[in-house]
N, C-alpha and C positions, 0 to 999 in steps of 0.2 A: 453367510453369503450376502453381498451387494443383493440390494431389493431392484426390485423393476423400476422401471422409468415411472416416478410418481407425478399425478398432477400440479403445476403449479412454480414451474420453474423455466419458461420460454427458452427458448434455444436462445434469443438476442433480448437482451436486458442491459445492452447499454446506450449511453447517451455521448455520442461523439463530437466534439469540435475539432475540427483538424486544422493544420496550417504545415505548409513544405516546409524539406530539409532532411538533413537527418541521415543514419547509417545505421545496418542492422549493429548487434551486441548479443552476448554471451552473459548468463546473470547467473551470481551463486548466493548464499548465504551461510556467513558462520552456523554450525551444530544444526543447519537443516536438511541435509541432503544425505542422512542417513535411513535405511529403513527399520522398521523395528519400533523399539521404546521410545519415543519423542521424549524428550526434555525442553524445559522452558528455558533457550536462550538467555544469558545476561543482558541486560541492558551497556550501551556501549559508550555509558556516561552516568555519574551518581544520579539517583531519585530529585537532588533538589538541584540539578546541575541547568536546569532552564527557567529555573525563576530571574524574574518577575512572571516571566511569561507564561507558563504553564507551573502549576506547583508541588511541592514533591507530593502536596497529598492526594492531587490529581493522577499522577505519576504510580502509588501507591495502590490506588482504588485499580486505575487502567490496566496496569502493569500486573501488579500483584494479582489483582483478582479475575479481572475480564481476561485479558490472557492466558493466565496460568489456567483458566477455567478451560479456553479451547480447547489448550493441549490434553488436560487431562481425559476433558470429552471423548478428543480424537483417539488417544490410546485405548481408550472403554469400547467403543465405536470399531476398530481397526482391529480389535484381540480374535487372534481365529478365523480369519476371513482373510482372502485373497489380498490385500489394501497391507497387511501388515508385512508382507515383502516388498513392498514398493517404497521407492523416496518421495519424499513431500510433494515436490511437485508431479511426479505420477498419479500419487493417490488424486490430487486435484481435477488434474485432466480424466483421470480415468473415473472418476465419480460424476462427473459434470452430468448431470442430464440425467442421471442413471440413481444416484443415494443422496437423497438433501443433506441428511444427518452429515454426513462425511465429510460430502463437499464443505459444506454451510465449515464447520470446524475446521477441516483441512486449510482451507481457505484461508479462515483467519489467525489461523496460526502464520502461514506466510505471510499474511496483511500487515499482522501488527509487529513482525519484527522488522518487516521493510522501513515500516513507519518510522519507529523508534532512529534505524541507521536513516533517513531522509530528513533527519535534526541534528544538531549539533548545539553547543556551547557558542554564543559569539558564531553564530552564523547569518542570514541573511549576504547582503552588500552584491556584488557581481560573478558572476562563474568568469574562467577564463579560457585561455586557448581554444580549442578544439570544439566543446563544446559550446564558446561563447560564440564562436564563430557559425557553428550551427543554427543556434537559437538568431542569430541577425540573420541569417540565409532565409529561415522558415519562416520567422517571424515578425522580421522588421526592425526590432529591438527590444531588451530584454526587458522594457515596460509592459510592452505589446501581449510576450510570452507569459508574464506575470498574469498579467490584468485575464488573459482569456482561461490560466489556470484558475484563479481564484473565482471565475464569476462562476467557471464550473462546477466548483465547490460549493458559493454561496449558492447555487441553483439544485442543486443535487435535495430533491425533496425524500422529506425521513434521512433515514440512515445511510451512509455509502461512503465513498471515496471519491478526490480526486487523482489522475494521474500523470503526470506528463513520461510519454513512451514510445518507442519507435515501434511501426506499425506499416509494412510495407518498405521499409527503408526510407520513411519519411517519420520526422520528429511531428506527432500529434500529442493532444491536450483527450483525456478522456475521463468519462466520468461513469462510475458504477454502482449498483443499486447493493443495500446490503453486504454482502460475504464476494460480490462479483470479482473477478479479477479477469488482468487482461490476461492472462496466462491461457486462459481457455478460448482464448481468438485470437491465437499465435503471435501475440503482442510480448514486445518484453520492456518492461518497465525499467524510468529511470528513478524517481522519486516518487512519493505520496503525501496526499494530505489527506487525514483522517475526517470525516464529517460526522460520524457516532456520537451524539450526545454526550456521552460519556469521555469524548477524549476533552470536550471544552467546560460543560455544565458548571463545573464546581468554580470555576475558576472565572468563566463571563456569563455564564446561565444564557439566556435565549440570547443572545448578541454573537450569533457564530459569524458576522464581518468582524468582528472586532479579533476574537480568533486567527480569524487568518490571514487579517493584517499582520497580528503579531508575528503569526510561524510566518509570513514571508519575509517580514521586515529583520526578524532577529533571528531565528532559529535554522530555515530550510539551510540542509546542506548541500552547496553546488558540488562539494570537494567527491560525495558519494556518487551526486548522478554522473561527474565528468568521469568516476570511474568505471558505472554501467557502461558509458559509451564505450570506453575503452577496451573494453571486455572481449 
């Protein structure tokens, strides 16, 4: 059974920058919204398919191991308890507060496969329609939306994420500590940027600006988040 509410997990552990705009959305995930046996999602692009920028043996360590690591947690964790009839995002809202273990893992199991689809091959440059129209409503322009995702990122001390999500029906910039997700403050995310040491180390070691120049300049997929919106 779920443990009691353990010390050590505040009810608000996030750090918000907000700016208008924006329309609620509807969000799924390939192979995660089953309940039961989790499995480790595919990647939605080869191991070496975002070099220079990230490389496949970063890719290899991330994917392969820290990943695959949550999942298997999560199913060890979820075997025989209440959690193993629910879908991913239940078990998350419904652990919040209540099982670190779960949450902590549930969590990153949805974390890191959002991450992975919030990249692409030959991505960076502009989003369009709908959502680029959004982003000029809320934010001025998509330098503006850039500039105030990333500083959240490079501000996000230790481990965490950042997000850009619609949050009230307004497009905001949000930043979360550890395994946090907006899911659990009835946010629903459009894209992510990874800030765990481990998603950049191998590859720029203590230079995470340099990091997230790169995922904004080459990699973020606008094509995904214009899809959340759409949702």
């Amino acid at each position: 059974m779920p443990s009691a509410k353990p010390a050590g997990m505040p009810r608000r552990q996030f750090l918000f920058t907000a700016a208008a705009g924006a329309a609620a959305l509807g969000l799924g995930l390939p192979g995660l919204a089953r309940a039961g046996q989790f499995k480790l999602p595919p990647l939605p692009w080869p191991q070496k398919a975002l070099e220079p920028y990230i490389s496949a043996r970063t890719i290899s360590f991330h994917y392969g191991k820290h990943h695959a690591s949550y999942v298997n947690n999560l199913n060890r964790l979820i075997q025989g308890t209440p959690f193993a009839k629910l879908k991913l995002e239940e078990i998350i809202k419904a652990s919040y507060g209540n099982n670190d273990a779960a949450f902590n893992n549930a969590a990153q199991v949805w974390n890191h496969t959002f991450y992975w689809q919030s990249m692409k091959p030959g991505g960076g440059g502009q989003p369009s329609g709908e959502l680029a129209a959004k982003i000029k409503a809320g934010f001025g322009s998509m330098q503006a939306c850039l500039d105030q995702l990333l500083k959240a990122a490079a501000a996000r001390f230790g481990s965490g994420w950042a997000w850009l999500v619609v949050k009230d029906g307004r497009l905001v910039v949000v930043s979360s500590s550890n395994a946090l997700n907006p899911l659990v403050e009835g946010m629903r995310p459009l894209l992510t940027v990874d800030v765990w040491e481990h998603a950049y180390y191998l590859d720029y070691q203590n230079r995470r600006a340099d990091y997230l120049k790169a995922w904004a300049q080459h990699l973020v997929n606008w094509e995904f988040a214009a899809k959340n919106l759409g949702m």
